[in-house]
N, C-alpha and C positions, 0 to 999 in steps of 0.2 A: 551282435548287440552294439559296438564300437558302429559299424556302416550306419545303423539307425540312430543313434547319436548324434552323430556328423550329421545324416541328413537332416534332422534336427531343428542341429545348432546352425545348420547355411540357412534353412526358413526362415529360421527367426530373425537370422542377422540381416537377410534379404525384407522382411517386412520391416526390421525397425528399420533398414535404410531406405525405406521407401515412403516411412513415416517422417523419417530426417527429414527428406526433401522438400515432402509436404509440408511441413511446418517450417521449414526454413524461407521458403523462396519467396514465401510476401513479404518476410525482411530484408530480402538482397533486393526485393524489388524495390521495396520504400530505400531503401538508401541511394539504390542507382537512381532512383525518379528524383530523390534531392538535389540531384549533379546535374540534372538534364537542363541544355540551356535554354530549350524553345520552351514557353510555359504551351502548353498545350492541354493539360485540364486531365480528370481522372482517366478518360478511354484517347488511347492514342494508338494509331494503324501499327506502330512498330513497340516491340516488348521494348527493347531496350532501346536508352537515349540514343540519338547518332551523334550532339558532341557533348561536351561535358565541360562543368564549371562550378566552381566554389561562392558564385556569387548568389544564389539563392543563400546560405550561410550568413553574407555580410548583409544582403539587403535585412536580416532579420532582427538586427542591431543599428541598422543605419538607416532605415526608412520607415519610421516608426508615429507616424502620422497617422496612418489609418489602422495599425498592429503593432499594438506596444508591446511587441515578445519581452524584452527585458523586462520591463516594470509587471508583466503576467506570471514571471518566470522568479522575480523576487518574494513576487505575493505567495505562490505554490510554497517556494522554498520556506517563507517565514512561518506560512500556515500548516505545513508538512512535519515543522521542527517545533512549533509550539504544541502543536497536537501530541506529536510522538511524545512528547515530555511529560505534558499531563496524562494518555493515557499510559502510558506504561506505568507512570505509579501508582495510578488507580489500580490496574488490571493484575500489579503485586501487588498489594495492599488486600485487595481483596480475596485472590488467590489462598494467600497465607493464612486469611483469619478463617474462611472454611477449611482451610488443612488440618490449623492448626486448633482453633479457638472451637471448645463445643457447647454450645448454648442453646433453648429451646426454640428458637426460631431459625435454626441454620438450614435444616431441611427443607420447610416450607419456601424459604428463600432462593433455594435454589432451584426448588421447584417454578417457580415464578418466572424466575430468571431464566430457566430453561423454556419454559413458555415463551415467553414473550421473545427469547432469542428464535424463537420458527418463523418469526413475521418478518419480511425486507423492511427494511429501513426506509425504502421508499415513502412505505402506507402513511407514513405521518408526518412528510413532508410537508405537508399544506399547516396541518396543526402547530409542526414544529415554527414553519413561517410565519402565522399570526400571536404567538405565541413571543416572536422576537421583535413583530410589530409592534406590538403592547408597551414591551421595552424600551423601544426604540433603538434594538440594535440590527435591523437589517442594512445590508449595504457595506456591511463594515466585515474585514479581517475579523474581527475578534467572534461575531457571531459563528464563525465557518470553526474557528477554535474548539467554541463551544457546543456547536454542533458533532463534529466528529468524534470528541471526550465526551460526549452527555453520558452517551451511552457503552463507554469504553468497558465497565464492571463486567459487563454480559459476556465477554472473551475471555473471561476467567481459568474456561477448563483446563488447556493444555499447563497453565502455568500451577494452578491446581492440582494436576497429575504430577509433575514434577515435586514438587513440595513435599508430595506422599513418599517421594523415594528418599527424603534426607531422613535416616535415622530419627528416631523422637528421644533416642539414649542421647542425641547430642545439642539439642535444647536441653535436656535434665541435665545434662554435667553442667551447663554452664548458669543455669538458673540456681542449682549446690552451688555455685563458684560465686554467687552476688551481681549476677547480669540479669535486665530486668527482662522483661518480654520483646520491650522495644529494643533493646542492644541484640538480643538474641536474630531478630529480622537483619536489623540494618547491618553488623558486624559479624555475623555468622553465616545465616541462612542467606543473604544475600551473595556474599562470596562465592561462595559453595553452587547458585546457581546461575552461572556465567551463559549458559547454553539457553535457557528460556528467557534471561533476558535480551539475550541478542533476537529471538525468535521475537518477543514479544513486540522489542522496537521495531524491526523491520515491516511486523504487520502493522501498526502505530503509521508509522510512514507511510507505507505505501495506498493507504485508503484515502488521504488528504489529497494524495499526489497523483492519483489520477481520474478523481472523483468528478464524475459532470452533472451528476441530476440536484444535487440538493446547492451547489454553488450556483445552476441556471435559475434555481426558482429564488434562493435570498440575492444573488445581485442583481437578475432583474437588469437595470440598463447604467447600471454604473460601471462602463468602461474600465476608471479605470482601477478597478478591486477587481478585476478578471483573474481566475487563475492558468495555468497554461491548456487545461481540458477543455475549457470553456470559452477563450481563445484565440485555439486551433481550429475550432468548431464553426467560430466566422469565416473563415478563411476557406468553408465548404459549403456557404451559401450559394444558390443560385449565379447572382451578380461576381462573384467572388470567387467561384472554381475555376474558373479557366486562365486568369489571369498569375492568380496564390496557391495551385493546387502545390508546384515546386516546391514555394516556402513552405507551405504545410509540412509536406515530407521532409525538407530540413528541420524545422520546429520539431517534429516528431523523432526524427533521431537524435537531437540534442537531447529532450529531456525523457530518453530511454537511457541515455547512459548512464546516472549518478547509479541508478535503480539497479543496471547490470553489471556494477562495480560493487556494488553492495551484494546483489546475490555470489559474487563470485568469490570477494575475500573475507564473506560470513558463510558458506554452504556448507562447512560443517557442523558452525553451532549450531544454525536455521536447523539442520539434521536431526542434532542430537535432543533438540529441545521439542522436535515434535514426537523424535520417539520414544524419547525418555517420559514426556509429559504425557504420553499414551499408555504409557505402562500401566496407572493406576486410575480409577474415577474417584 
């Protein structure tokens, strides 16, 4: 029984290590193509560079004529961090009042919202477009804001599920104690749920941040509101790969790392707050 065990436990370790690899080596590749000195474009005769250099890096901040990474890369950052802000508090706010609050229209709502969460977010790109047209806010950061929160409520569930696990004896003690509904969220429930608000920001974040199709269609050709997805994305045109494929791939590993700084000294709330928030519907 032990032999068959072992044999097993080698399979498995031998398939995830072969899954490792797969999935590792297009990121050792993009990093080593970063270093590569000769631009030479996506297909090159030899896998790896033959000399190497940090100057794809600098040119990415210092030749910023034709690819303003910096000013793509503040726009990401400010549209990433304004977004995360508003929807997180939507996506609690709303969470909480289906947890908590039960009224005759909470069901149908959710139903709703459960519908309409099956459609990509794509489908109404166009609508959403003329829509900011009317306004007058295409072109601009703030539409990209309000684009990403419009529809922040709809991600409700996980934080939803978590809600269900905080005792409902510990809203009543303190609603007996003269705390209203609102103290009860902001000064209790809140605290208490550390694990789905870290979850909650990180998804908040990372949809801004490396989003391409609805930043392509509202900026359209205002340079310079570019965010870093959109680009990166120049610098793989036609005209444009063979000379920037390098800098791309430096581009590309600079703004993977905030994202894998973040999954790494959050991966246990991210954890707790998907499984905890799974617990309950």
């Amino acid at each position: 029984m032990k032999k068959k065990e072992n044999r097993n436990a080698i399979a498995t370790y031998i398939v995830l290590g072969i899954m490792s690899l797969v999935w590792l080596f297009p990121i050792v590749w993009l990093v080593l193509q970063s270093f590569r000195e000769t631009p030479a474009g996506a297909f090159t005769k030899h896998l790896l560079p033959d000399t190497y250099t940090a100057e794809n890096y600098t040119k990415l901040f210092t030749d910023t004529t034709l690819f303003n990474y910096p000013r793509w890369f503040r726009n990401t950052l400010i549209v990433a961090i304004a977004s995360c802000i508003v929807s997180t508090v939507i996506v609690l706010l709303t969470a909480y009042a289906f947890s908590r609050l039960r009224f005759k229209a909470r069901k149908p709502m959710m139903n709703v919202i459960l519908v309409l969460g099956m459609f990509p977010g794509f489908m109404s790109m166009i609508a959403i477009y003329h829509i900011l047209k009317a306004f007058g806010l295409v072109q601009s950061l703030f539409s990209l804001v309000l684009v990403y929160s419009g529809g922040a409520a709809m991600g409700y569930y996980v934080a939803k599920g978590f809600f269900d696990t905080i005792p409902r004896s510990i809203d009543e003690a303190a609603l007996i104690d003269g705390a209203t509904k609102n103290q009860v969220f902001w000064k209790i429930s809140l605290p208490l749920s550390k694990p789905v608000i870290i979850y909650t920001v990180l998804q908040s974040f990372i949809a801004p941040w490396v989003d391409f199709i609805f930043v392509s269609v509202i900026m359209k050709d205002n340079y310079n509101n570019y965010t870093i997805a959109l680009g990166l994305y120049q610098m793989l045109t036609r005209e444009n790969i063979t000379k920037y494929f390098t800098q791309f791939c430096a581009g590309a590993v600079l703004i993977a790392i905030p994202i894998t700084l973040l999954f790494i000294f959050m991966q246990k709330y991210y954890v707790g707050g998907v499984t905890a928030g799974g617990a309950k519907g």
